[in-house]
C-alpha positions in Angstrom: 2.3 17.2 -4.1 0.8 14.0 -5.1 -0.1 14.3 -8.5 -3.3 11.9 -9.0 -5.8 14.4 -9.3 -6.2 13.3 -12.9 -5.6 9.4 -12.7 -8.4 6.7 -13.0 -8.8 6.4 -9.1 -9.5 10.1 -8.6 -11.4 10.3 -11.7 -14.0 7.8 -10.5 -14.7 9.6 -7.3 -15.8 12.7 -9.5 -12.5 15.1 -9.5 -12.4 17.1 -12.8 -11.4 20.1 -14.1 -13.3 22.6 -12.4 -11.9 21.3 -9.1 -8.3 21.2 -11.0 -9.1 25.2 -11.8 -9.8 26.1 -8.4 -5.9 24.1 -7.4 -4.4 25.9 -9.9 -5.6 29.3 -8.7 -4.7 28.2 -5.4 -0.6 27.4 -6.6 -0.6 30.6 -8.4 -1.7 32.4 -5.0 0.4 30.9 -2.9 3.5 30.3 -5.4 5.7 27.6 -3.4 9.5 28.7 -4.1 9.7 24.6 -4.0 7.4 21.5 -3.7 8.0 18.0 -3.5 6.2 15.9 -5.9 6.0 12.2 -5.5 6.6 9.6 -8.2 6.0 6.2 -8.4 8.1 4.2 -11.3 5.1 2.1 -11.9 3.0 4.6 -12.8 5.3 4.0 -16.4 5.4 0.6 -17.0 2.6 -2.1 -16.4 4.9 -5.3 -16.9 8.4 -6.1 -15.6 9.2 -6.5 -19.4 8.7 -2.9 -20.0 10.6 -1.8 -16.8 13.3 -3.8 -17.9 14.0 -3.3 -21.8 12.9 0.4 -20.8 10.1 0.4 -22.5 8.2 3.6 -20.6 5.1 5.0 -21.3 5.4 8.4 -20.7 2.0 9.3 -22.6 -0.6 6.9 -20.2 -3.2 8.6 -18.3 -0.8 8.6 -14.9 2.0 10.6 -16.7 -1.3 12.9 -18.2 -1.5 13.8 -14.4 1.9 14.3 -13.6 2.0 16.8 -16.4 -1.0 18.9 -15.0 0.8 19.3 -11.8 4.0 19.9 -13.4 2.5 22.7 -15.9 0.9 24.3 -12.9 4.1 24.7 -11.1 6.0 25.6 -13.7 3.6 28.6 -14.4 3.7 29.1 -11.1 7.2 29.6 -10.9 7.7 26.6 -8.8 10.9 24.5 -8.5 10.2 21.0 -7.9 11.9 18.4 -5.7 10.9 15.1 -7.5 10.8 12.6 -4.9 11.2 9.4 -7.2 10.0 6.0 -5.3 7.2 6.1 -3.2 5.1 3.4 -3.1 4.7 0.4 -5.1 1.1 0.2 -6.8 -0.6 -3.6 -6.8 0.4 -4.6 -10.5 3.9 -4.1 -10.0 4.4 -5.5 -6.9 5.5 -8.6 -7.7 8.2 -7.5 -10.4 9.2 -4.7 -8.4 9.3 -5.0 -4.6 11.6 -7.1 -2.6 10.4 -10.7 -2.4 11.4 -11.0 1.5 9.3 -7.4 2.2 5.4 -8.7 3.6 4.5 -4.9 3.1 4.7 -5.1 -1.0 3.2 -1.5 -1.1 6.2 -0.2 0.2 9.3 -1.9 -0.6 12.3 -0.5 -1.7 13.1 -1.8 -5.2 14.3 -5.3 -5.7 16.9 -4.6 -8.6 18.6 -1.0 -8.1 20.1 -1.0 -11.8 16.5 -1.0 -13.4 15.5 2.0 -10.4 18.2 3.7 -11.5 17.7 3.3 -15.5 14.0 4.3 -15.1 15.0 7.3 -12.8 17.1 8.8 -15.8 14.9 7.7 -18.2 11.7 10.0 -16.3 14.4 13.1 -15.6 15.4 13.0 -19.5 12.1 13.1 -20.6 10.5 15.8 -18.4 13.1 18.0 -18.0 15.1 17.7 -22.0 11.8 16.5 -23.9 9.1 18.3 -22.3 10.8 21.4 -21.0 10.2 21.0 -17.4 13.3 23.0 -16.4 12.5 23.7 -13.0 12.7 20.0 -11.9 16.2 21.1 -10.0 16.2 18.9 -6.9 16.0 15.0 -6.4 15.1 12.9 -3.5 14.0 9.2 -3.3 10.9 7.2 -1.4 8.8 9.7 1.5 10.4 9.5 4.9 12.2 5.9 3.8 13.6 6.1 7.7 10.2 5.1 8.6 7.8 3.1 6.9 7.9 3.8 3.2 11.3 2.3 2.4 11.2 -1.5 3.2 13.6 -3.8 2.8 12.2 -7.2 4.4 14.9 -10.2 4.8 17.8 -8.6 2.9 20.7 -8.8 5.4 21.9 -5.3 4.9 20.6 -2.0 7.2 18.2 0.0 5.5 20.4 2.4 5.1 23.0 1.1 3.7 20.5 -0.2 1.0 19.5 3.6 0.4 23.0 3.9 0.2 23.4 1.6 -2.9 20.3 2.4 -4.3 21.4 6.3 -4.5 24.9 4.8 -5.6 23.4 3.5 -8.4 21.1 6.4 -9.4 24.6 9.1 -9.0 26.3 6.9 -11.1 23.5 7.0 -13.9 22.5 10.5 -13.1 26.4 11.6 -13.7 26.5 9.5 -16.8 23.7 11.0 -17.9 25.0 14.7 -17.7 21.9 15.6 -16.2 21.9 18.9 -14.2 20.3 18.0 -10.8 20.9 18.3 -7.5 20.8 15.6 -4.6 18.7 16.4 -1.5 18.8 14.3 1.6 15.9 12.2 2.6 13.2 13.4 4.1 12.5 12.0 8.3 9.4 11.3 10.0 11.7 10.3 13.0 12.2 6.7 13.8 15.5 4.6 13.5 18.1 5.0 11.0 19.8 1.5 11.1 
């Protein structure tokens, strides 16, 4: 699920509620025993200030989208595989992608700590603050063996970088006690070095 029914982008193009409505009825028919929704660390934080002192703003328009989606499948009975990564909107690009990656919009990020800090940071607050229980499964970037997990110049494989940047996020995750479980990435074919 991509859950920007409800941000600026869409909102301009004339999506509303009564579309939203007719979605909702449509989850509640169909009634997914999982979906994968997609996240994008941006969508908290509009400087790399915030994104480093972990300043998140989990109450901005974006997050008031995430939320619809999130309420829908919950109601629905949904469990959700949050699929944290993405893509890399323009305003963070320069802060968060990898300097040596020419296609900003999809680099991996450039400092795994702060990936891993903000990844904790969203799972606390949806699933302990708001109550978003059936968040029970975790994955990272959409099909990152192809072309939605960059990694320009650095010298390593890109999977060995997926390898540190989940490193990193088990490590916080455990620390965390937080209660989810790891899924494997997602393919679209393609190489895996």
């Amino acid at each position: 699920s991509l859950p920007m029914a409800f941000m600026p982008e869409s909102l301009e193009t004339g999506y509303n509620e009564v579309y939203w409505e007719m979605e909702r009825r449509r989850i509640n028919l169909v009634r997914p025993h999982v979906v994968r929704l997609w996240f994008q660390p941006d969508w908290l934080a509009q400087t790399y200030e915030q994104y480093k002192n972990g300043e998140y703003n989990f109450n901005s328009e974006k997050m008031y989208s995430v939320y619809k989606h999130l309420d829908a499948f919950k109601e629905a009975g949904c469990e959700i595989e949050f699929n944290f990564g993405w893509k890399v909107s323009s305003h963070a690009q320069e802060w968060y992608s990898l300097p040596e990656e020419p296609m900003k919009r999809n680099s991996a990020p450039k400092e795994l700590d702060l990936f891993a800090k903000c990844c904790v940071a969203t799972l606390k607050e949806l699933i302990v603050n708001r109550g978003y229980d059936n968040i029970k499964y975790l994955t990272f970037y959409n099909e990152p063996t192809g072309g939605d997990f960059c990694i320009g110049g650095i010298k390593n494989s890109k999977m060995e970088y997926w390898a540190m940047m989940l490193d990193e996020c088990y490590k916080a995750i455990k620390e965390a006690e937080l209660d989810i479980k790891f899924w494997g990435m997602e393919v679209a074919g393609g190489s895996y070095h």
